[in-house]
Residue frames as qw, qx, qy, qz and C-alpha x, y, z in Angstrom:
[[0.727, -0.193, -0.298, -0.588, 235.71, 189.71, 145.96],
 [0.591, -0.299, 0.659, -0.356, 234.99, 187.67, 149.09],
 [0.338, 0.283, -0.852, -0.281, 235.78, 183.87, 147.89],
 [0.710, -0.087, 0.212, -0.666, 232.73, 181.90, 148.99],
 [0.690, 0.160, -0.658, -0.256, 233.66, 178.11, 147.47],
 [0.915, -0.284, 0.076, -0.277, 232.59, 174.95, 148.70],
 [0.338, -0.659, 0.642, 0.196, 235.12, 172.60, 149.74],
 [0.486, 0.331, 0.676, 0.444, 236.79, 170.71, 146.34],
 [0.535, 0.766, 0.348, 0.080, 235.38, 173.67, 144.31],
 [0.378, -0.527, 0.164, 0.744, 237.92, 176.02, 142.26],
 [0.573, 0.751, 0.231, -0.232, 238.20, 177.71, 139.47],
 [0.574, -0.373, 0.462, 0.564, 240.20, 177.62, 136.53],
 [0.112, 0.704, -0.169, -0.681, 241.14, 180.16, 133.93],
 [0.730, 0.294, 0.570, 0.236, 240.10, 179.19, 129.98],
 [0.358, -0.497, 0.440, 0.657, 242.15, 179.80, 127.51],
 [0.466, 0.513, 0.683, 0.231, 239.88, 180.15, 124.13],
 [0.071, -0.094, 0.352, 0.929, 239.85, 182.71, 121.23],
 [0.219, -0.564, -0.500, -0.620, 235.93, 182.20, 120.74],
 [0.433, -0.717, -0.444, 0.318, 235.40, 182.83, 124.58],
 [0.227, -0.337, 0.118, 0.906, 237.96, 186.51, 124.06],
 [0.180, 0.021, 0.429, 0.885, 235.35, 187.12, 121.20],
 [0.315, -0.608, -0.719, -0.117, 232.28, 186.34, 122.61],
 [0.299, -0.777, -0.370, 0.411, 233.09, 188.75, 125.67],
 [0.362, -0.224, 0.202, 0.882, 234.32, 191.32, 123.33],
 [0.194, -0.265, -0.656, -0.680, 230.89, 191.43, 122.01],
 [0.493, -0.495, -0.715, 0.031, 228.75, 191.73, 125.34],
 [0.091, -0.690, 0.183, -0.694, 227.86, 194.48, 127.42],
 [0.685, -0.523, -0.191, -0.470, 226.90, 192.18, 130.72],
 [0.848, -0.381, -0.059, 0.362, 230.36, 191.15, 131.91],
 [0.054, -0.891, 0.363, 0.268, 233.49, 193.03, 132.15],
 [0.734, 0.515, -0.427, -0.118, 236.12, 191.18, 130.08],
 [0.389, 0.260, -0.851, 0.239, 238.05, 188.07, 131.13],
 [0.648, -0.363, 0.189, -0.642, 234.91, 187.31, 133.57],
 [0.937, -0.130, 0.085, -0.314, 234.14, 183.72, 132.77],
 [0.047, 0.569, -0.812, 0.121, 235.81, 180.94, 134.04],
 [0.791, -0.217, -0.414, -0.394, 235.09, 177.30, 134.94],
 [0.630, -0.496, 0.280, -0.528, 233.92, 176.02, 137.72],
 [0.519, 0.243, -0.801, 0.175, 235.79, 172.55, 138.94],
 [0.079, -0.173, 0.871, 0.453, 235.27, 169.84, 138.99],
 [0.563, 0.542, 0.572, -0.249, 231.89, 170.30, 137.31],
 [0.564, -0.068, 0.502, 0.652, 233.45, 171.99, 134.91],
 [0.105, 0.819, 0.562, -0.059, 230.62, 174.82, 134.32],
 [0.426, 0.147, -0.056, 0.891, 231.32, 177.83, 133.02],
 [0.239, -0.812, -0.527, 0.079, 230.17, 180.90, 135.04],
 [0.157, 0.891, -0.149, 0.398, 231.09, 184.44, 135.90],
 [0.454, 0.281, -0.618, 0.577, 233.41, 184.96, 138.32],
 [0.342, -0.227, 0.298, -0.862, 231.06, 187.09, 140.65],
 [0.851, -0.146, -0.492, -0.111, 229.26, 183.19, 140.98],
 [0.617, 0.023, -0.685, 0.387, 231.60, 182.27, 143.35],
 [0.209, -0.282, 0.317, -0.881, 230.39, 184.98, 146.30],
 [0.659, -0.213, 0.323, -0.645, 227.41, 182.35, 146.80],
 [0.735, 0.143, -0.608, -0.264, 228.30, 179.35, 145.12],
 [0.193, 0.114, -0.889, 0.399, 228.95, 177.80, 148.75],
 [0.297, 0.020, 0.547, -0.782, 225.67, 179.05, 149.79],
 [0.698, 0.201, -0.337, -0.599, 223.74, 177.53, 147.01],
 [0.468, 0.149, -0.866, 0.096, 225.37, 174.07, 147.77],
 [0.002, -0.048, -0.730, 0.682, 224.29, 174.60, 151.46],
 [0.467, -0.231, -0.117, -0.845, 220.77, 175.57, 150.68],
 [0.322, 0.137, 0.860, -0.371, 218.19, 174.13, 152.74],
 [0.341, 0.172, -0.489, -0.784, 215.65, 172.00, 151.04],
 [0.481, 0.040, 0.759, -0.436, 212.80, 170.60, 152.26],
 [0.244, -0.055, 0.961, 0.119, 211.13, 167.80, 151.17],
 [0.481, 0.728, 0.487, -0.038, 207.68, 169.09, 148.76],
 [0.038, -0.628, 0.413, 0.658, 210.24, 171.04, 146.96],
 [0.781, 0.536, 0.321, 0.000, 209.73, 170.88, 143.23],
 [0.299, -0.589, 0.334, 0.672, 213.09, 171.50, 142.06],
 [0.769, 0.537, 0.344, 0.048, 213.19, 172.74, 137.70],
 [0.114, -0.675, 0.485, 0.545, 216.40, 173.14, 135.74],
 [0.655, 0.721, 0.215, -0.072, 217.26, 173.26, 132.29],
 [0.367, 0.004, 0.255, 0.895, 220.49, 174.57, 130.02],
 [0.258, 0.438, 0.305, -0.805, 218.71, 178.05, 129.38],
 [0.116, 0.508, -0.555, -0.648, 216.74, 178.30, 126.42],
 [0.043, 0.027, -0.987, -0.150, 215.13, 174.89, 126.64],
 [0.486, -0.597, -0.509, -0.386, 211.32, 175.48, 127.16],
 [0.241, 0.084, -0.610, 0.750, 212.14, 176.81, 131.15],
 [0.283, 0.149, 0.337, -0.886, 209.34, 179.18, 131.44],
 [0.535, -0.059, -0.462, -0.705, 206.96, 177.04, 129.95],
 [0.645, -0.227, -0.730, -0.019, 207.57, 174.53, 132.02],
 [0.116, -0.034, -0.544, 0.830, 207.76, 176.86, 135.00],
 [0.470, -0.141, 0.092, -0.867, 204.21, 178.21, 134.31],
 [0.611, 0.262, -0.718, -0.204, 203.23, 174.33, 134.01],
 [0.389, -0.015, -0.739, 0.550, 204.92, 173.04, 136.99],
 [0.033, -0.141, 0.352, -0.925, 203.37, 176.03, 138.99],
 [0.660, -0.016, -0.076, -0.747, 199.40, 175.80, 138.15],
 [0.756, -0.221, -0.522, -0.328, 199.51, 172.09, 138.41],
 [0.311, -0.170, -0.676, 0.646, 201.26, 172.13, 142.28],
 [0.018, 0.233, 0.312, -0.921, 198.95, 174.98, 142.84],
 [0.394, 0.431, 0.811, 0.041, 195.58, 173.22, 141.64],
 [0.326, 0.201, 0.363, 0.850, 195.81, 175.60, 138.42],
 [0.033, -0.837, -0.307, 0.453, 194.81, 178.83, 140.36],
 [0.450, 0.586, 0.183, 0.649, 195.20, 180.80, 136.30],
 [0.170, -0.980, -0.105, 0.015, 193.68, 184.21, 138.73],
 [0.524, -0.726, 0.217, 0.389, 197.17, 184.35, 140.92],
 [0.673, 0.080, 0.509, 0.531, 199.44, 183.10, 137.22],
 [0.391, 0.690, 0.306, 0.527, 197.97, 186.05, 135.42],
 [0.180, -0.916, -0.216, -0.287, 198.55, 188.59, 138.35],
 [0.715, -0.624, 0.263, 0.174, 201.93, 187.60, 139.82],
 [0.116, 0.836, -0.494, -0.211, 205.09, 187.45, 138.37],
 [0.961, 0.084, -0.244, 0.096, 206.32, 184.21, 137.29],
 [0.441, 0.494, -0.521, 0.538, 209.78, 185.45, 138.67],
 [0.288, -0.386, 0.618, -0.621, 208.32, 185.66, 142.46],
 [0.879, -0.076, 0.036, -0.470, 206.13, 182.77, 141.91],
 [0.953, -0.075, 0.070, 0.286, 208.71, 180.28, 141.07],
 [0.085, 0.932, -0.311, -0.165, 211.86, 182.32, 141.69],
 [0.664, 0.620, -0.402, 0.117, 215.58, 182.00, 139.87],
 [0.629, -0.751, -0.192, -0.050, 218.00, 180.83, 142.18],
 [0.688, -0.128, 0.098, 0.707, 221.33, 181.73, 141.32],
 [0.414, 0.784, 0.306, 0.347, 220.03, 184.66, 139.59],
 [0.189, -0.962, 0.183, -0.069, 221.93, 187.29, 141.91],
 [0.675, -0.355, 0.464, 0.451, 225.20, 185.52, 141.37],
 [0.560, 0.527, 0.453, 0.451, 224.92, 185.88, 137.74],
 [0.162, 0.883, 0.353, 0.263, 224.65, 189.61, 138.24],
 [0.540, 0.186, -0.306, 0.762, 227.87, 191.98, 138.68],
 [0.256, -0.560, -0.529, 0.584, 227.68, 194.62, 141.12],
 [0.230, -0.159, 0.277, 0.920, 228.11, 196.93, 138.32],
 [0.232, -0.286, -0.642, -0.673, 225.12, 196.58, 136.99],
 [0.309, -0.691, -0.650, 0.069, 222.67, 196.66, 140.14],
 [0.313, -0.437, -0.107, 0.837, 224.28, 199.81, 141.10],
 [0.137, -0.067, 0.262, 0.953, 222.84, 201.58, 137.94],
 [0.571, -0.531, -0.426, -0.459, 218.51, 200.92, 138.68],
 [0.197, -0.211, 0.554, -0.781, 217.26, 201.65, 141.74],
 [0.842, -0.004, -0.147, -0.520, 213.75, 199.12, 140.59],
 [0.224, -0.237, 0.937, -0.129, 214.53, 196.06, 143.08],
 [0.876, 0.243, -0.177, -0.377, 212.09, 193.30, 140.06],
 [0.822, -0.155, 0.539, 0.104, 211.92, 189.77, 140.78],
 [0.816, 0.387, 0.389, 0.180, 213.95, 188.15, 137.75],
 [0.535, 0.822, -0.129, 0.146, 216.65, 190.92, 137.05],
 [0.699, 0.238, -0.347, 0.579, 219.03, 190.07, 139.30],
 [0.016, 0.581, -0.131, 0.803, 218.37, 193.20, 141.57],
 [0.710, -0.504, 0.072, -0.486, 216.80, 190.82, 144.45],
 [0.233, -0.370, 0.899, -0.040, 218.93, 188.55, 146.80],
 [0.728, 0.087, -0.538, -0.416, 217.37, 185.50, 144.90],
 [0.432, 0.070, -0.796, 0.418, 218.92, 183.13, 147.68],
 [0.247, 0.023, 0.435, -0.865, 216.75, 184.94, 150.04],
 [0.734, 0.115, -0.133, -0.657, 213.44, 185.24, 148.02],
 [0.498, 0.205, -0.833, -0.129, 213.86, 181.11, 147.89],
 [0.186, -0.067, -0.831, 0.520, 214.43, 180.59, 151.30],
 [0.083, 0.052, 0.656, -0.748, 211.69, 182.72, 152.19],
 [0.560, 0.076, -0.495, -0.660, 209.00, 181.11, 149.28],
 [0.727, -0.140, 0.443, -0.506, 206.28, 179.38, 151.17],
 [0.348, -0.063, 0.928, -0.122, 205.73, 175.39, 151.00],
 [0.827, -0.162, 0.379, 0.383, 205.35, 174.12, 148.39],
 [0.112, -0.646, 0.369, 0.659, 208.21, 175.72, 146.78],
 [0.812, 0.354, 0.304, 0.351, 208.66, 175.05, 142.89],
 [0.462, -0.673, 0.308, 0.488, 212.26, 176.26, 142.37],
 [0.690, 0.701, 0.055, 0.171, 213.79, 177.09, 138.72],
 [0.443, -0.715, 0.415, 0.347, 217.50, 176.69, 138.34],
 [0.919, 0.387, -0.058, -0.051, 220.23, 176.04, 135.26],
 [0.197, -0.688, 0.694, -0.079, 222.76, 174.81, 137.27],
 [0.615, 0.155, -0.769, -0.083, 224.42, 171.19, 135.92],
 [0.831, -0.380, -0.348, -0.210, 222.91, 168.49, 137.97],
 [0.695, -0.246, -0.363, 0.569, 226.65, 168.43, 140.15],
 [0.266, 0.098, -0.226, 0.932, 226.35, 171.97, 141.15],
 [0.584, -0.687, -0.274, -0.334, 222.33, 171.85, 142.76],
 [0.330, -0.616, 0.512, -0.499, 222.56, 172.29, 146.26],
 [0.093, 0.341, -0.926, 0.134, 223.59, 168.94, 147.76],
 [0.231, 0.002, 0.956, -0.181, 220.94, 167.95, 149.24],
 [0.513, 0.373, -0.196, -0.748, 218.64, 168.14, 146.19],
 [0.734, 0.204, -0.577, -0.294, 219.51, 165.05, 145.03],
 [0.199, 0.070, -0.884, 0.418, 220.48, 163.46, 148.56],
 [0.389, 0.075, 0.420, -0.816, 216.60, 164.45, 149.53],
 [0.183, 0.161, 0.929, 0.279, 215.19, 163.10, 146.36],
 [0.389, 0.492, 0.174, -0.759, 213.11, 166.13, 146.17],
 [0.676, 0.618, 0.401, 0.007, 211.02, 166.14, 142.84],
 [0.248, -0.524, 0.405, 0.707, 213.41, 167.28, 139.94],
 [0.665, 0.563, 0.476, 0.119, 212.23, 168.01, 136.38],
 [0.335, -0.515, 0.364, 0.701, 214.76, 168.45, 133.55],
 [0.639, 0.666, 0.295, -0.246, 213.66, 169.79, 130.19],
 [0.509, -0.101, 0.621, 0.587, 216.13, 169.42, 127.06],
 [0.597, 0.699, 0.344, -0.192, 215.83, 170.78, 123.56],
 [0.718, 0.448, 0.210, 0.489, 217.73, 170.44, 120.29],
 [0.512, -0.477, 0.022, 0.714, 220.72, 172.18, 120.79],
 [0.158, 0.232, 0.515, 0.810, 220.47, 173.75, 116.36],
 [0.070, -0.770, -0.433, -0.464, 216.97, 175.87, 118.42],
 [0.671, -0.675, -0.189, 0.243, 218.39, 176.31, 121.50],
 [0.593, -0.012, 0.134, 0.794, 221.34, 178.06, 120.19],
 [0.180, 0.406, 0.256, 0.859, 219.71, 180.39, 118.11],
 [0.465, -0.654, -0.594, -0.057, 217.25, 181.29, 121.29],
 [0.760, -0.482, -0.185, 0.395, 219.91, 181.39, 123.48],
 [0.393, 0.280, 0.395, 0.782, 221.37, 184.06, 121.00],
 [0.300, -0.729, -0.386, -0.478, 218.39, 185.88, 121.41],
 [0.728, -0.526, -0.335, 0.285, 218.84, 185.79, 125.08],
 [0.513, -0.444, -0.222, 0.700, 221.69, 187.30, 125.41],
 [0.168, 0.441, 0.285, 0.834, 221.06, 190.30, 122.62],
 [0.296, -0.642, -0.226, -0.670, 218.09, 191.44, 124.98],
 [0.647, -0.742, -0.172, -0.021, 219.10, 190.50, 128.53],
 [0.675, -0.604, 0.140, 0.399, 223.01, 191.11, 128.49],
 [0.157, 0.892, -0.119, -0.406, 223.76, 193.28, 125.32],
 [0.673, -0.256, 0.530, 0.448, 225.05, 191.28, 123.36],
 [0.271, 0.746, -0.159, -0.587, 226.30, 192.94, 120.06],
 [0.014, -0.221, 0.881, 0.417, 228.26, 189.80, 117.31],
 [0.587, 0.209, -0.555, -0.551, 226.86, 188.58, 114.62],
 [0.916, -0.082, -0.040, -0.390, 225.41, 184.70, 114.90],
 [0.772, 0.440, -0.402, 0.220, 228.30, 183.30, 113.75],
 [0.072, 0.407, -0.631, 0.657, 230.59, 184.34, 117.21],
 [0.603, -0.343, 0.457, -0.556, 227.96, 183.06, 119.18],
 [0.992, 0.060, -0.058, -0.097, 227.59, 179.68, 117.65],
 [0.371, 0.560, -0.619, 0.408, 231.40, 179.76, 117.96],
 [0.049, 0.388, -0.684, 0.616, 231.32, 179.43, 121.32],
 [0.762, -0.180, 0.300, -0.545, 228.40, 177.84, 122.33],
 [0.975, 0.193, -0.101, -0.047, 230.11, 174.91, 119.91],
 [0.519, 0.476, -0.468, 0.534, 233.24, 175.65, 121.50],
 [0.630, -0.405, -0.578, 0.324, 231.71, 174.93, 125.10],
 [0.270, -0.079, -0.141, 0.949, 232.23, 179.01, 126.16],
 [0.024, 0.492, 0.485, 0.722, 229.59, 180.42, 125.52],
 [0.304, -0.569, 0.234, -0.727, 228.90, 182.89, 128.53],
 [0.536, -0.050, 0.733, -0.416, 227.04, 180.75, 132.00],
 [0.822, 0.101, 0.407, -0.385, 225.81, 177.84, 132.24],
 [0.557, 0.629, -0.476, -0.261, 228.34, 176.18, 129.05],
 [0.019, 0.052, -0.814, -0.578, 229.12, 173.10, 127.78],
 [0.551, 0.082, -0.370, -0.743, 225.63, 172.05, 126.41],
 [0.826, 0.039, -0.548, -0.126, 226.06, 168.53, 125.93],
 [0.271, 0.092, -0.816, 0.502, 227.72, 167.75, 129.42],
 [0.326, -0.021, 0.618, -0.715, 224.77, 169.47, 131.54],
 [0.757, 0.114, -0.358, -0.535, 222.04, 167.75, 129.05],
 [0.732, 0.081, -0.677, 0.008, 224.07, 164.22, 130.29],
 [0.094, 0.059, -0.750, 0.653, 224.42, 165.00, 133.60],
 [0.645, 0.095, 0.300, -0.696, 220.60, 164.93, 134.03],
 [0.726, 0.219, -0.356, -0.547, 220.18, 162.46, 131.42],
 [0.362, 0.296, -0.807, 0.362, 222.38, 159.86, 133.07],
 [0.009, -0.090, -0.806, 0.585, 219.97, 160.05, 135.97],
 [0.505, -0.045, -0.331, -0.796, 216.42, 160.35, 134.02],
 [0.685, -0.273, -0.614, -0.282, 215.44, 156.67, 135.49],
 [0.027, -0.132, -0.716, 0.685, 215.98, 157.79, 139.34],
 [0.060, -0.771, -0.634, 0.005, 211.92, 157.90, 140.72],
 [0.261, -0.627, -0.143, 0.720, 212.95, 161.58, 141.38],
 [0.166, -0.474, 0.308, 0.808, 213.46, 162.45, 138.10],
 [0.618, 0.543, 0.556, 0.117, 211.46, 163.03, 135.23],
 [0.271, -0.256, 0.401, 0.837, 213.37, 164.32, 132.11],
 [0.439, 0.816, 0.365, -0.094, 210.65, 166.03, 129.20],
 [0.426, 0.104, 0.437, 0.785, 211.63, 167.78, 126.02],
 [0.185, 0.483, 0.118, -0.848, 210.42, 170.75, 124.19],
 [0.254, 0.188, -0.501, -0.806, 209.64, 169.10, 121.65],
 [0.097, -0.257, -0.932, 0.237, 207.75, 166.76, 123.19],
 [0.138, -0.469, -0.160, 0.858, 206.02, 169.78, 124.67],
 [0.305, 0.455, -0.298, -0.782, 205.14, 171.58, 121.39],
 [0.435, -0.045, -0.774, -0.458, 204.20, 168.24, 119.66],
 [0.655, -0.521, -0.536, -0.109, 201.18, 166.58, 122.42],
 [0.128, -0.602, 0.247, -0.748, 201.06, 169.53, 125.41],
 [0.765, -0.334, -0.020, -0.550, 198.20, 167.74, 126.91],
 [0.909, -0.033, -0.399, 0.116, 200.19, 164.16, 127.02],
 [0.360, 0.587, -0.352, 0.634, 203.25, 166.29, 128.72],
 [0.284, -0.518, 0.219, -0.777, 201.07, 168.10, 130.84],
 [0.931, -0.299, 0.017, -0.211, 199.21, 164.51, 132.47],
 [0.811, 0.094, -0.425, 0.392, 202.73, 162.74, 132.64],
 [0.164, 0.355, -0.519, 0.760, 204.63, 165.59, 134.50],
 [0.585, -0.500, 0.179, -0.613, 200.74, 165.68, 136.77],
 [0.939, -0.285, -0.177, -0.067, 201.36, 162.20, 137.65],
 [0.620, 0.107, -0.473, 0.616, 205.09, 162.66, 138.88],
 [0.186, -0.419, 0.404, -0.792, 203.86, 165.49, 140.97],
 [0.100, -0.107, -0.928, 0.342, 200.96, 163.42, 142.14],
 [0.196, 0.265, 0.071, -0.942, 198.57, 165.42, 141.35],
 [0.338, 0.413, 0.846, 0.014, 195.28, 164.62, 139.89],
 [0.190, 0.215, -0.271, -0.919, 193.95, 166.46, 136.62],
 [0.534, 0.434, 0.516, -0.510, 190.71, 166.21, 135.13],
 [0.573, 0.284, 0.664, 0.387, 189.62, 165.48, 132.06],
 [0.279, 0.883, 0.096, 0.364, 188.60, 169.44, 131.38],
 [0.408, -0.860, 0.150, 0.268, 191.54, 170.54, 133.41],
 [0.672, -0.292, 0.411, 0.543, 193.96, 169.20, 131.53],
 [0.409, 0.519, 0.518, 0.543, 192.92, 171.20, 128.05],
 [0.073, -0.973, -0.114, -0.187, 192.48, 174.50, 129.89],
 [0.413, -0.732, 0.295, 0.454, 195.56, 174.17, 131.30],
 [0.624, 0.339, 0.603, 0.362, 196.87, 173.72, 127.67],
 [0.192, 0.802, 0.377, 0.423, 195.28, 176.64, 126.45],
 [0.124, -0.987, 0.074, 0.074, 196.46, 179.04, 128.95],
 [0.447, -0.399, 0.606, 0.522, 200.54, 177.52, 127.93],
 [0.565, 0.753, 0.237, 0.239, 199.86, 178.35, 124.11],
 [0.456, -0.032, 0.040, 0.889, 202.22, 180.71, 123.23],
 [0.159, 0.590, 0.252, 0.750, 200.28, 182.81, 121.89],
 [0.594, -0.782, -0.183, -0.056, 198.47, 183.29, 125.65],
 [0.733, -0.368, -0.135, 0.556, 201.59, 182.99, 127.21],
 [0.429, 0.367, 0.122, 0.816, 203.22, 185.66, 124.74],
 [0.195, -0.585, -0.052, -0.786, 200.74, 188.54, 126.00],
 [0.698, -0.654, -0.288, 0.042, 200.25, 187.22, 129.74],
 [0.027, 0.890, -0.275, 0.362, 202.35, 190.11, 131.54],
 [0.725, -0.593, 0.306, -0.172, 203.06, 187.63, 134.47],
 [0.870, -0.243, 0.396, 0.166, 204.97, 185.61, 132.59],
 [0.710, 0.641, 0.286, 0.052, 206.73, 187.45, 129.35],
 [0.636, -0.433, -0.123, 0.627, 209.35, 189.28, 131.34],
 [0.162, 0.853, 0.398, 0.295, 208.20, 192.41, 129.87],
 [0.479, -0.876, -0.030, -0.043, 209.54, 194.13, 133.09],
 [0.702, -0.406, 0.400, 0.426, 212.65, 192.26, 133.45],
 [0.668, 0.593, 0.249, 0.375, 213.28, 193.27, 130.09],
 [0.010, 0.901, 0.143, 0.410, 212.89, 196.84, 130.48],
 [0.424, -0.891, 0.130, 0.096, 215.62, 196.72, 133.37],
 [0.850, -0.135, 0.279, 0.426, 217.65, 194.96, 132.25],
 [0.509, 0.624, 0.214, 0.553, 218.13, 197.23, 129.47],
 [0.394, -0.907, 0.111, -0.097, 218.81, 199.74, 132.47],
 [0.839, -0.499, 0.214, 0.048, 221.05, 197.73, 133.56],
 [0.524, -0.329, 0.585, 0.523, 223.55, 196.99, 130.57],
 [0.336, 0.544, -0.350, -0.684, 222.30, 199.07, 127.64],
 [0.532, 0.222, 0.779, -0.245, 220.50, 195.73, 126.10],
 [0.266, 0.036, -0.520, -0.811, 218.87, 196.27, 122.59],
 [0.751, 0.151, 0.260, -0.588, 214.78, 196.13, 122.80],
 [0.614, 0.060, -0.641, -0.457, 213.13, 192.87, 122.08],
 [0.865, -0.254, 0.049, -0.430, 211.03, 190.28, 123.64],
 [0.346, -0.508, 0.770, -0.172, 211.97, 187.24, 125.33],
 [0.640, 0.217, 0.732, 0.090, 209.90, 184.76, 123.90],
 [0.011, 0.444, -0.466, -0.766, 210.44, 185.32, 120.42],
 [0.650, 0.236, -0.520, -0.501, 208.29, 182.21, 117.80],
 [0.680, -0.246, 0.606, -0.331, 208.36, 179.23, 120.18],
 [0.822, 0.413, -0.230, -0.319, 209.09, 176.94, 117.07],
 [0.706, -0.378, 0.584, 0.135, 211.10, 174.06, 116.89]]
């Protein structure tokens, strides 16, 4: 594999019995894959590194809305969110578009081995089957961008631009068992609960690991004007209060009946059955892709 790192980045091989049992249990890497990423210390696949220089390099222009997360954390809620209030909540385009081309993934085609694109021939935003790096670059003004890369491994000048950044957080004791979910129906994962909480409390637990470091590496910088940090539970307890804070960091003006319709179309229950945004699709390749076990992505939205 063509070695793509940025200068200062390397990787270095981890040495963990719940990380040997986790990927003994997983259909979406080959074994010994993940490794971490230095000196952020991220764990990722190996097949990361092919763009991780190009992600650093990305150009990023200044009405970017940039949204990352550890997965698992409210993402796509706050992607559909983010989207409708930059885009003076146009619901038409939100119910008829993909959230995955509307605000695309941007590492997502690192994440994704060659093995697995090689066995669909269906090039869907959001499975990994589309240069994601591309589909960014070539996402009209103003972008809003969805990443869950730790705050030292955005592209560089994300935080040297001062673009808008919003980081969303949630209790790690729902986020686990989510995240659990996650991988059972997007990367096959077969162990019991118990092997995954292993490793997700042993800092291994497939991309995007430790927890608690990328949670501080945003939180640490929550009082830059760039940044506004929100919770899920926030979120799930006063929508509406959420939804008018995050409109004033964008700048944006909401009404007083905008701000309850937009509300109502982020319910879950709406969300749940809005095709654009439930990854219905992405499901259904994925399971192409790496023999997956059916089930849904958003699962009870509880906290």
């Amino acid at each position: 594999m063509e070695n793509l790192l940025s200068d200062g980045v390397f990787t270095e091989e981890i040495e963990s019995e719940a990380l040997d049992i986790f990927e003994a249990n997983q259909a979406g890497y080959n074994k010994r894959e993940f490794v971490r990423y230095m000196p952020s210390k991220q764990v990722m696949p190996r097949c990361f590194a092919r763009a991780e220089k190009a992600i650093s390099e990305l150009s990023v222009r200044d009405d970017d809305v940039w949204i990352s997360s550890f997965p698992k954390c409210g993402t796509t809620w706050t992607q559909e969110m983010v989207w409708n209030i930059v885009n003076s909540l146009d619901f038409k385009t939100a119910k008829t578009t993909s959230l995955e081309e509307r605000v695309p993934f941007l590492e997502l085609t690192a994440l994704t081995e060659n093995q697995h694109m090689e066995n669909v021939k269906e090039k869907v935003a959001g499975t990994g089957l589309l240069n994601s790096i591309e589909q960014v670059n070539n996402l009209a003004s103003p972008r809003v961008i969805k990443t869950h890369l730790s705050i030292d491994m955005l592209p560089k000048d994300v935080l040297a631009k001062k673009v808008k950044l919003i980081y969303v957080c949630r209790n790690p004791r729902d986020a686990v068992v989510s995240f659990h979910n996650h991988w059972r129906v997007m990367n096959g994962f077969k162990g019991g609960f118990d092997i995954f909480f292993n490793a997700f409390v042993g800092d291994v637990c497939g991309f995007y690991s430790p927890f608690l470091k990328h949670v501080l590496g945003y939180w640490n910088s929550r009082n830059d004007p760039n940044m506004l940090f929100i919770t899920y539970e926030d979120m799930k307890r006063d929508l509406p209060a959420v939804i008018k804070t995050v409109a004033n960091f964008l700048e944006k003006d909401l009404s007083e009946t905008d701000i309850p319709e937009l509300a109502s179309h982020l319910s879950f229950k709406n969300m749940k059955v809005n095709a654009a945004v439930n990854k219905e699709a992405v499901l259904e390749i994925r399971r192409k892709m790496n023999g997956a076990e059916k089930g849904t992505f958003m699962r009870k939205g509880e906290t």
